[in-house]
N, C-alpha and C positions, 0 to 999 in steps of 0.2 A: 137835187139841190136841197140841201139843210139849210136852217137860219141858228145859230144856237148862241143862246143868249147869255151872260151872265150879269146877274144884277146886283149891283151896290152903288154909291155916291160916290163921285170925281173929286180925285183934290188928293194930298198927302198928306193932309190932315185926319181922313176917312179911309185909309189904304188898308190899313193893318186893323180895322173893326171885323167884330163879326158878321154882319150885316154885310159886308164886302166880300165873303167867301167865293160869293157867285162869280166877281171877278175873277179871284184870284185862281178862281179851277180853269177858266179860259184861258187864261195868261200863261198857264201850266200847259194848258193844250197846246197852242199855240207854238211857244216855245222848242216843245216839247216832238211837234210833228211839223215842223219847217213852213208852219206859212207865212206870210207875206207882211212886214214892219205893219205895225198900226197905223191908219190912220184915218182923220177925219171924215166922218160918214154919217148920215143917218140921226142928224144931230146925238153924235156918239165916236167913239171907235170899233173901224171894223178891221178885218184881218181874213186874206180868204187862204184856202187851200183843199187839203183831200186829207179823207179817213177813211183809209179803205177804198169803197168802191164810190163815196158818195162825194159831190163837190158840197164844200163847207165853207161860210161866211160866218164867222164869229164878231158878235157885237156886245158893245159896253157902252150902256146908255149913257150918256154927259148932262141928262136932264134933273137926275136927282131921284130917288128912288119914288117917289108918291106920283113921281109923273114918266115910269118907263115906258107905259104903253106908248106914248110920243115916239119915241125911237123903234120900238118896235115894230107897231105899226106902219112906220116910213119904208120900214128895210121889205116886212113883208109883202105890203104892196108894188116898192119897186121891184125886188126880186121875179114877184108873178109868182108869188107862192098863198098856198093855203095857211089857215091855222095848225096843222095836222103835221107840216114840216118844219116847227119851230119848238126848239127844245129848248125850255129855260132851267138856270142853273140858279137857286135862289138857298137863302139860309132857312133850317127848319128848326123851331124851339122847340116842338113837339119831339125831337128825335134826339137821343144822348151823341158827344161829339163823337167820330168815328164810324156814324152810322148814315146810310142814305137809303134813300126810296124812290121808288120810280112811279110814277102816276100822269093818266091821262083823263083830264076833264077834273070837273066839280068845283067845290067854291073855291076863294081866297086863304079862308081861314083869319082872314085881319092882316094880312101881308100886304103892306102899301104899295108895294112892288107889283106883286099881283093883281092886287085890285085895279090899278091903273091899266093892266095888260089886259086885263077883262072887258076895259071900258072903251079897247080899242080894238082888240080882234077877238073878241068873247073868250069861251072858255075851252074850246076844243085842241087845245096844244099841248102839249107833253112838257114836266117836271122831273127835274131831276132833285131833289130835297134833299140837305144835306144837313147832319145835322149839327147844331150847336149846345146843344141843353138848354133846362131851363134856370131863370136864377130863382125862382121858386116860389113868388108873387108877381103877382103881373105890375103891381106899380112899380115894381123895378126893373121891366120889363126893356123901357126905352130906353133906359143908363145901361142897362145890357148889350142891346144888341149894337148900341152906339161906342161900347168900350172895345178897345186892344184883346185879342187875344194872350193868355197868359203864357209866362217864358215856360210856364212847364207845360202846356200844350202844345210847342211850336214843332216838335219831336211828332207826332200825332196827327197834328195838322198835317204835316210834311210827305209823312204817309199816306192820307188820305186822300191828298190831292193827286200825287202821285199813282195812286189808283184809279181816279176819275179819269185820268189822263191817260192810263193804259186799258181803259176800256173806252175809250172815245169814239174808236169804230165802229166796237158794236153798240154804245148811245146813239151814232147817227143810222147804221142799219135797221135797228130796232129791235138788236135781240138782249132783253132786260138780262136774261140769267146770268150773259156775259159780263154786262158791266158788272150785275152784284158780284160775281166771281173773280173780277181785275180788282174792287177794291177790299174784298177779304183776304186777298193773297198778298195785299199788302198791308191791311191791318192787323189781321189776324195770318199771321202764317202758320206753316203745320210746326209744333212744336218738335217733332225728329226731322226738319231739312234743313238742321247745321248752319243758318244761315239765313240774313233776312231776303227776301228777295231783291234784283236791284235787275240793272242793265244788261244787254244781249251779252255783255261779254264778262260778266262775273263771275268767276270759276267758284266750283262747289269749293265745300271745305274739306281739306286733303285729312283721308284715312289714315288714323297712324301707322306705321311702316313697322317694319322689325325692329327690337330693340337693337342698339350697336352695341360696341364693347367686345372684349374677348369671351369666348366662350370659354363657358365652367369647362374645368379640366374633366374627362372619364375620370371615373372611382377605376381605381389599381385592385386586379383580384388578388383576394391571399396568396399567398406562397402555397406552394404543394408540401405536404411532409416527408422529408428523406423516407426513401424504401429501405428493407430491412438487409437490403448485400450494403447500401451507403451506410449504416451503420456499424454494420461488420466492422467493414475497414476502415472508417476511422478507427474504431476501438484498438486494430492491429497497429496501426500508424504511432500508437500512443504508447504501446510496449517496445518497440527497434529501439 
């Protein structure tokens, strides 16, 4: 059993922030691998199902970001889990958008989110970091991370999330290279595969085929030149 977390603040007021990513890559999950309507849990939402080979409880704390650990805490003690099976999904300023990171242990970093999870099942659980950018002074730090993401990032975002979510299995298995490699393949695809990546059933891009149209006429050989008896006779033909 997995616990996997994503962290932002409840309300739709706070939906669409950046600081709400953590949400919104669950929501993705969720959606995205059939499990079960949200609901009430853990002072939170939870959502259970499978990834693969592991059972998965996805939670979205209702307490407010500076006080996750609350909910966290709840889910992991009732569950009967350790720190070691709870994977948090959180926003990372340190990292340009598009990018993530996987890490197990160490500090906060100043993440109210984190700090709070620290203060209830210490630091031995596994991050998934994702990033946001920075706006490039820290006083403007909180009007950042508390603002909408922009209409011309929502293209990006959309991607991204969608790679978090197809590497979800291997997040809960614990095999990193996988996820880095679900969501390169959708940020970054190979420039010669015709086409972005998308669903099981997306047909490649069709090769072009033969030109149509009639075909060019054969070139006609020269004529052969009359032999010397076809000249003869003309010439007789011309004195009768």
């Amino acid at each position: 059993m997995k616990l996997i977390v994503g962290l932002g603040n409840p309300g739709a007021k706070y939906a669409a922030n950046r600081h709400n990513v953590g949400f919104m890559a669950v929501d993705r999950m969720a959606a995205d691998h059939g499990f079960t309507p949200w609901r009430s849990r853990f002072q939170g939402e939870a959502a259970e199902g499978r990834l693969g080979e592991e059972r998965v409880t996805l939670l979205k704390p209702a307490t407010f970001m500076n006080l996750s650990g609350q909910s966290v805490g709840e889910a992991m003690r009732y569950l009967k889990l350790t720190p070691q099976d709870v994977i948090v999904l959180h926003d990372e300023l340190d990292l340009a958008p598009g990018k993530v990171r996987l890490k197990t242990g160490g500090g906060h970093a100043g993440h109210n989110g984190l700090r709070s999870i620290h203060q209830h099942i210490g630091e031995g659980y596994r991050r998934l970091r994702i990033g946001i950018g920075h706006p490039g002074h820290k006083d403007r730090v909180a009007a950042y991370v508390l603002s909408d993401f922009a209409k011309a990032e929502e293209a990006g975002l959309d991607d991204l999330l969608r790679g978090i979510s197809d590497g979800a299995a291997a997040l809960a298995a614990g095999d990193d290279a996988r996820v880095m490699n679900a969501v390169a393949a959708r940020v970054s695809p190979p420039r010669n595969s015709g086409t972005r990546p998308g669903g099981p059933g997306d047909a490649p891009a069709a090769k072009p085929g033969p030109r149509s149209g009639p075909k060019p006429a054969a070139a006609e050989a020269p004529p052969e030149p009359p032999s010397f008896a076809d000249r003869l006779r003309a010439l007789g033909d011309r004195f009768r």
